[in-house]
VOMI-922600 format. One line per 3 residues: number of its first residue (from 1); their letters; for each residue x, y negated, z negated of N, C-alpha, C. Coordinates in pm, whole numbers, plus 50000, padded with zeros to 5 digits. Example, Ala and Ser with C-alpha at 12.3 -4.5 7.8 and 13.67 -1.06 7.14 Angstrom:
<rs>
1> as> 51319:50569:49220:51230:50450:49220:51320:50330:49220  51285:50225:49292:51367:50106:49286:51290:49997:49213
</rs>
This chain:
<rs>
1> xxx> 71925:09262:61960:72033:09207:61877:71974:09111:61775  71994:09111:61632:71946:09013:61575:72016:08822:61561  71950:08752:61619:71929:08663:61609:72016:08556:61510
4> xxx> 72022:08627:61397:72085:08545:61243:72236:08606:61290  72254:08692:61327:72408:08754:61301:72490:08680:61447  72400:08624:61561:72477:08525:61626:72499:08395:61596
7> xxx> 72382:08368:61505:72428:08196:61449:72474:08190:61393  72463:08340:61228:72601:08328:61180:72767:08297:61285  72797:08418:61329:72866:08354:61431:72937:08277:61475
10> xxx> 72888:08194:61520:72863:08037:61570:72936:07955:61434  72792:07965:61336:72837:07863:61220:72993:07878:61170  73041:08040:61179:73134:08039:61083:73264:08053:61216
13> xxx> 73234:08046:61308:73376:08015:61432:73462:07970:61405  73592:08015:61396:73726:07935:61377:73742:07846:61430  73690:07861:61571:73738:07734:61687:73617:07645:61707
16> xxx> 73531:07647:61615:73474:07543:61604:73542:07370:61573  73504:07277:61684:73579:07158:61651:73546:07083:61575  73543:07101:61432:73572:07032:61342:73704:06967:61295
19> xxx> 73794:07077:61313:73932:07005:61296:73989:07137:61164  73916:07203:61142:73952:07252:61034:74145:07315:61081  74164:07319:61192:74324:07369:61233:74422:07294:61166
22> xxx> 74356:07149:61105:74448:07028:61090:74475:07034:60936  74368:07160:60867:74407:07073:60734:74471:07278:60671  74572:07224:60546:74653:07334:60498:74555:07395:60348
25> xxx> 74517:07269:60310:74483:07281:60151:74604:07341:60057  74682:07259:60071:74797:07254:59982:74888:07359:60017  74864:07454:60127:74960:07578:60108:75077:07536:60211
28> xxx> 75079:07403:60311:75214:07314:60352:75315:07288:60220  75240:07226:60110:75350:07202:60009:75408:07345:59960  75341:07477:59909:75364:07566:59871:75523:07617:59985
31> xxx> 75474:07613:60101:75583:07641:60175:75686:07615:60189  75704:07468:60146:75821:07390:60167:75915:07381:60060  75816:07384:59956:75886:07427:59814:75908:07557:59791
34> xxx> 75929:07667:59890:75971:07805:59867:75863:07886:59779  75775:07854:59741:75666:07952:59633:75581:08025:59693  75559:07961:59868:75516:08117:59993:75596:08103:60057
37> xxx> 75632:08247:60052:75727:08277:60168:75754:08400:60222  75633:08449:60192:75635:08615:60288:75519:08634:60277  75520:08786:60330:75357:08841:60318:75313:08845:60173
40> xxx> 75383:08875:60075:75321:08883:59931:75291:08784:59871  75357:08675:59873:75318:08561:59841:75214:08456:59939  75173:08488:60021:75083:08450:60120:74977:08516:60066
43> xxx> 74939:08659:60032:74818:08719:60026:74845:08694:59881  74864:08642:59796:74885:08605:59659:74795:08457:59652  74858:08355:59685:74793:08282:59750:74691:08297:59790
46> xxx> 74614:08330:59936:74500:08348:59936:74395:08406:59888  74438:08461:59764:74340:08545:59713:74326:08482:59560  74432:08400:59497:74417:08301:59389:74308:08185:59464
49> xxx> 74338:08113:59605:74225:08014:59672:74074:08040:59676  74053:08176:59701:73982:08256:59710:73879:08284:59565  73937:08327:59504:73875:08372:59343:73891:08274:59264
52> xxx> 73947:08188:59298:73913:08045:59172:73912:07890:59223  73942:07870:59338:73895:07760:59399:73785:07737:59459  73760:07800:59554:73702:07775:59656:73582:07869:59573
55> xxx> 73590:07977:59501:73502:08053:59426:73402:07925:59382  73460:07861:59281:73430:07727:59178:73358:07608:59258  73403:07630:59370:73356:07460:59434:73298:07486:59547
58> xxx> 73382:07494:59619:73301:07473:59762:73193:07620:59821  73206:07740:59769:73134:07853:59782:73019:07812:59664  73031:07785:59562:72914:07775:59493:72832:07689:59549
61> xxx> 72864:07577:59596:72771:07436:59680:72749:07514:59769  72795:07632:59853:72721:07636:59971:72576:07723:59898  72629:07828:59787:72522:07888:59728:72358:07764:59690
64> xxx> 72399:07669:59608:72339:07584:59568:72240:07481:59647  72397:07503:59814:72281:07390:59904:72168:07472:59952  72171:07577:59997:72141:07660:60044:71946:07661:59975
67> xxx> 71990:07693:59869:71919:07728:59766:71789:07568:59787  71876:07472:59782:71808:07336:59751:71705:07291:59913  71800:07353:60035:71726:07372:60157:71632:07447:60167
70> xxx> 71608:07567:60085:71500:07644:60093:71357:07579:60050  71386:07550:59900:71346:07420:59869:71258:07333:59889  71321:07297:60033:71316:07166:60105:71356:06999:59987
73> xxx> 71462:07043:59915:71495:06909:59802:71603:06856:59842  71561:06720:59940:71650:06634:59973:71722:06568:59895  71652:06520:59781:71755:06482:59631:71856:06527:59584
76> xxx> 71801:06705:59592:71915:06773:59503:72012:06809:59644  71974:06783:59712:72091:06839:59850:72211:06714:59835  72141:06645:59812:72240:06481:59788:72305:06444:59648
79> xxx> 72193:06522:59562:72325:06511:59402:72388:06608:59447  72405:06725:59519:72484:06790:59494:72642:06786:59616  72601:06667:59674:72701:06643:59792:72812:06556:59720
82> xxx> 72712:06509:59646:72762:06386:59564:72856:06410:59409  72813:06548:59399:72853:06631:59281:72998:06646:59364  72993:06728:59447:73080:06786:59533:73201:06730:59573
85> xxx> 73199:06600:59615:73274:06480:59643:73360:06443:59461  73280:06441:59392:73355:06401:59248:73467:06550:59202  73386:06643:59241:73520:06759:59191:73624:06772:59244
88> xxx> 73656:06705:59370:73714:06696:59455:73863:06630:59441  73934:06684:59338:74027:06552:59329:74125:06490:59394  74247:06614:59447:74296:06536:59553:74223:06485:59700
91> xxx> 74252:06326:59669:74244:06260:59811:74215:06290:59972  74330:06388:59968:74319:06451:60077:74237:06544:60138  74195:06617:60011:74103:06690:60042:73905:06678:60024
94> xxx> 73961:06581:59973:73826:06512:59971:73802:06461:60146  73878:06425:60182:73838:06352:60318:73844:06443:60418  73897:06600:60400:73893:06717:60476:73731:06776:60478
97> xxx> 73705:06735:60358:73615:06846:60312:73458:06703:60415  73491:06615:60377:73385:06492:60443:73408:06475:60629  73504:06476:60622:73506:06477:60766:73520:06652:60876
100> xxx> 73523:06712:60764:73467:06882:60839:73290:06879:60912  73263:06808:60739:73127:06835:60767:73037:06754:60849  73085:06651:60846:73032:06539:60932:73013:06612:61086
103> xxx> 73132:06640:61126:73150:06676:61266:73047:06776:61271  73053:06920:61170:72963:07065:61158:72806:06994:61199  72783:06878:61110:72673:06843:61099:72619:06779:61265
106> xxx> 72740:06701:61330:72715:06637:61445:72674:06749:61537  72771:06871:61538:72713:07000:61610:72597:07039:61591  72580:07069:61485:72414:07128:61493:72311:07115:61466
109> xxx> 72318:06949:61475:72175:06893:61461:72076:06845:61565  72175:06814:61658:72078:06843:61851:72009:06950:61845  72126:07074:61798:72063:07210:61856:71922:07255:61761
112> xxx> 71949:07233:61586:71893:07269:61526:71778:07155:61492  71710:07133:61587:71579:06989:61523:71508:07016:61395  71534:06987:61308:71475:06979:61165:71495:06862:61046
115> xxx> 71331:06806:61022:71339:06656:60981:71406:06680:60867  71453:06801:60769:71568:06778:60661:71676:06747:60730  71749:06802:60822:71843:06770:60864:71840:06624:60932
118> xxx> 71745:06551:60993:71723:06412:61011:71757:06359:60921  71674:06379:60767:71694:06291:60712:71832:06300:60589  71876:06416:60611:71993:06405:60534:72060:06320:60611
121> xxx> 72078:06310:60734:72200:06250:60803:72196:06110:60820  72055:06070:60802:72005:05913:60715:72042:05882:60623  72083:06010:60511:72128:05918:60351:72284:05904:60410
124> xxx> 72321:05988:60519:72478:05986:60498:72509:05821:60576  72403:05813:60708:72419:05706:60743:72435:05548:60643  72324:05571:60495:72265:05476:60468:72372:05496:60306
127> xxx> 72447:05566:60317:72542:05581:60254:72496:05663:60110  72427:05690:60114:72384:05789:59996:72432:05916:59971  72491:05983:60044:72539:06108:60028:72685:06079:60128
130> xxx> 72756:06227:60140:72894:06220:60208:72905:06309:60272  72888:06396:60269:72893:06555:60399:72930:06586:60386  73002:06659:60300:73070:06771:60267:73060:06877:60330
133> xxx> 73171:06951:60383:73188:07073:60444:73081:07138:60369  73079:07199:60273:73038:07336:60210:72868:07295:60184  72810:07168:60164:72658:07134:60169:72619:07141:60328
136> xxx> 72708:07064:60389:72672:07102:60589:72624:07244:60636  72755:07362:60565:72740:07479:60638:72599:07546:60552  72569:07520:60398:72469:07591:60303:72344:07513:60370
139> xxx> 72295:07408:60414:72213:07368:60459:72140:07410:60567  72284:07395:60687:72269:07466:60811:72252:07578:60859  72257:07682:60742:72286:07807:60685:72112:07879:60695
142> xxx> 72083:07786:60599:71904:07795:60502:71837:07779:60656  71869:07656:60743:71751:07633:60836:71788:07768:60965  71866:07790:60957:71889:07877:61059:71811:08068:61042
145> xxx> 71802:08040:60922:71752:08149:60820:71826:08249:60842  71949:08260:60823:72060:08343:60815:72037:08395:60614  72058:08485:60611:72088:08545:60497:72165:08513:60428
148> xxx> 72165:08492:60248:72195:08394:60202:72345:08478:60167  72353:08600:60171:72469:08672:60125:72581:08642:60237  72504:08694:60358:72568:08681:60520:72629:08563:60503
151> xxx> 72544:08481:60492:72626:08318:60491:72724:08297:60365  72692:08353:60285:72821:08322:60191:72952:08422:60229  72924:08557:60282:73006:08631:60293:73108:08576:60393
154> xxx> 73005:08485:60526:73111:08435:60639:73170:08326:60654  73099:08297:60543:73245:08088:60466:73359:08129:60409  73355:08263:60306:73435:08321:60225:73556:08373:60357
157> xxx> 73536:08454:60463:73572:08496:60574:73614:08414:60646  73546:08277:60694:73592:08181:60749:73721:08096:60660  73693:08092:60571:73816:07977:60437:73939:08103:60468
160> xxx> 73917:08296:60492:74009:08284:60483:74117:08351:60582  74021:08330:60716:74078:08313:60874:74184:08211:60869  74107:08064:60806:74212:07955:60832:74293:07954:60698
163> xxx> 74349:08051:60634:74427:08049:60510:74576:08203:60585  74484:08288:60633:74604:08352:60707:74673:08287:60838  74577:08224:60920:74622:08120:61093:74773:08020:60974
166> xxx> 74726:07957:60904:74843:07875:60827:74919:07941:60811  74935:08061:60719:75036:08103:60681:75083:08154:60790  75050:08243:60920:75142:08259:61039:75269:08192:61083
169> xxx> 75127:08042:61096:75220:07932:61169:75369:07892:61050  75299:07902:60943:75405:07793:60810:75528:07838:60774  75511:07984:60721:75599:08071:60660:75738:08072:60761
172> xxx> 75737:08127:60866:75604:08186:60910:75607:08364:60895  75500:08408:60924:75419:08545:60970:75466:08576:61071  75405:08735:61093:75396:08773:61236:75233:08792:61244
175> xxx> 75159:08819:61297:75031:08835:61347:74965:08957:61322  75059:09027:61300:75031:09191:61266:75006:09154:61113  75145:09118:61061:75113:09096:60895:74973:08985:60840
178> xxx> 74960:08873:60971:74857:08781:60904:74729:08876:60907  74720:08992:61036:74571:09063:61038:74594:09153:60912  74668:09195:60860:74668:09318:60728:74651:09239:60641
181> xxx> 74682:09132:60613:74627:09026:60505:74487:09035:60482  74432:08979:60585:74263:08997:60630:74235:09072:60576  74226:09202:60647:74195:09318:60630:74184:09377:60468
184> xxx> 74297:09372:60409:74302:09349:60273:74220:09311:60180  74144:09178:60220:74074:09104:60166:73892:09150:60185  73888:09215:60236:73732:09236:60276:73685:09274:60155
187> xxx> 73721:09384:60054:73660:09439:59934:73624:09309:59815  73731:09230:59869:73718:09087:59757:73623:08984:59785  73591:08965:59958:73507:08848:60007:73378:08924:59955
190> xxx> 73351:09042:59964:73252:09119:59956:73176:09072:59828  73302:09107:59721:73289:09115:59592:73228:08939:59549  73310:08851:59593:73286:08712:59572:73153:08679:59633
193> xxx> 73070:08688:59721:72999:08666:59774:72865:08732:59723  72907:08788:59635:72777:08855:59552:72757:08750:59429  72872:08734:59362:72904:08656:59259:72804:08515:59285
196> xxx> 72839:08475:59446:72789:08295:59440:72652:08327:59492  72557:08417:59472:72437:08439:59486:72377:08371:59398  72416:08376:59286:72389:08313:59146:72451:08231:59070
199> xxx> 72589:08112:59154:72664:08041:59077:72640:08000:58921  72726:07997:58827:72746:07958:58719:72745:07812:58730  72614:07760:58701:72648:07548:58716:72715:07505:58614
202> xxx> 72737:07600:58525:72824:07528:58438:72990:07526:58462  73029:07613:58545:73140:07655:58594:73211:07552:58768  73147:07513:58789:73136:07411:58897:73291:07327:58883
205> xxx> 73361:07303:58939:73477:07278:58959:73579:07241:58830  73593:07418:58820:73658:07494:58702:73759:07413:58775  73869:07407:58659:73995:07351:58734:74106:07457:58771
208> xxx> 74179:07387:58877:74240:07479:58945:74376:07395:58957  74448:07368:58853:74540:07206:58823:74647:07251:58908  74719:07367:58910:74759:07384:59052:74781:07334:59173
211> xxx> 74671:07371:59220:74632:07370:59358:74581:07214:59365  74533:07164:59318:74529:07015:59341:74643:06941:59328  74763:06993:59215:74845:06912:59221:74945:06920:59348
214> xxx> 74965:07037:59407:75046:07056:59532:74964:06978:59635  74814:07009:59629:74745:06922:59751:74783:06727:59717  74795:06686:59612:74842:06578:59570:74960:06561:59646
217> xxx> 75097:06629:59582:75201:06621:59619:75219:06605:59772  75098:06668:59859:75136:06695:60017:75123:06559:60053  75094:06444:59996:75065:06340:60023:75189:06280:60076
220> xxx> 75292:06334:60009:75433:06234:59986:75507:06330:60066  75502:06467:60120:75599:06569:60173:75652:06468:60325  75780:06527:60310:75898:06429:60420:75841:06439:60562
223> xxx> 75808:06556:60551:75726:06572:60715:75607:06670:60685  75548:06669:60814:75381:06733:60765:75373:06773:60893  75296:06893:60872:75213:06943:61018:75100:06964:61029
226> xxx> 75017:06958:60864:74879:06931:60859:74867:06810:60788  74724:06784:60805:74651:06679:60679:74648:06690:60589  74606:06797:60531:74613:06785:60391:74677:06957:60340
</rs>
C-alpha cells in the first residue's frame, strides 16, 4: 500500500479535531436569508466557494506553502501566513482559518519530527507568524511527501465534505442529495487542483465581496449554530 495515500488520508479527515464542524463560512447566513435552500442552490454555492474563493486564497497558499517547504524557506512560509491572515477579511474567518491550523499543527508535529516544523511553531509562539489552516496543511503536506496534486486535490475534497455536512444539517438536505452533490463535484476538484499547481500570485485574494460580506453579516445573525 503506498504510504503518501494514508497520510494523505489522515491529513485531509473530516473528523479530524480541529473543529472544522464548528465553522459554516458564511453559508449559515446564506440559509437564513433564503438564498440556499435546496439542492440547487447548495451545489451552486459550493461550487462558486470552490472556483473563486477558496480557489484565490486558501488553495493557492496551500500550493505556495507547499512549494516554500520544499524549499526549506522559513521566511517565505511566514510572509506567506502572514499574507494569508491580511486577505482574510471577515473576522470570523480569520480566526477559523488560525485556530484550524493551530490545532492541525498541534496534531502533527509529535508525529511528524521536523526542525521546519519546530521552528515554524517558534515564530507562531514568538508571534511572528499565525497558522493558518491552508499554510499548516501545505507544509504538513511537503514534509510528509505526499504529492503536490494529491494534496491539493484532498483540501479541495476536504473544503468540500465540510460545505455539503453544512448544507445537510442547515437547509436542510437529505444525505442521499448531500452525497450527489459530492459526487458532482469530482470533475471540478480535479480541474481546480491542476490550476493551483501553478497559482497566479498576482491573483491571491481576488475578491469575493460576497462571500465575505455574508461571513461579516454572520456576526450579528439572531441565533447561530456555527462560528463563523
Amino acid at each position: 500500500m503506498n504510504s503518501a495515500l494514508l497520510k494523505l488520508l489522515h491529513l485531509t479527515d473530516p473528523t479530524l479535531p480541529i473543529g472544522g464542524f464548528s465553522h459554516s463560512a458564511g453559508l449559515e447566513t446564506y440559509v437564513q436569508q433564503n438564498k440556499v435552500k435546496d439542492t440547487a442552490t447548495a451545489k451552486d454555492f459550493i461550487v462558486q466557494m470552490l472556483s473563486n474563493n477558496i480557489h484565490y486564497t486558501d488553495a493557492a497558499f496551500v500550493s505556495l506553502a507547499y512549494d516554500a517547504t520544499a524549499a526549506n524557506n522559513l521566511n517565505k512560509i511566514i510572509s506567506l501566513d502572514n499574507e494569508c491572515t491580511a486577505v482574510k477579511l471577515p473576522e470570523e474567518m480569520r480566526m477559523a482559518s488560525i485556530k484550524m491550523g493551530r490545532r492541525l499543527l498541534k496534531i502533527f508535529q509529535p508525529v511528524k519530527q521536523h526542525e521546519l516544523l519546530n521552528q515554524y511553531s517558534a515564530a507562531l509562539k514568538a508571534g511572528e507568524a499565525n497558522g493558518n489552516y491552508c499554510i499548516v496543511f501545505g507544509l504538513i503536506a511537503a514534509l510528509m511527501n505526499i504529492e503536490k496534486k494529491e494534496a491539493l486535490t484532498g483540501f479541495y475534497y476536504n473544503s468540500a465534505v465540510g460545505f455539503v455536512m453544512n448544507s445537510v444539517k442547515l437547509i436542510p438536505l437529505s444525505q442521499q442529495s448531500g452525497q450527489e452533490i459530492l459526487f458532482s463535484l469530482h470533475e471540478l476538484i480535479e480541474e481546480l487542483a491542476l490550476k493551483n499547481l501553478s497559482p497566479g500570485k498576482e491573483l491571491i485574494g481576488l475578491c469575493c465581496s460576497g462571500f465575505d460580506i455574508k461571513s461579516m453579516e454572520h456576526e450579528r445573525l439572531y441565533s447561530r449554530l456555527y462560528m463563523s
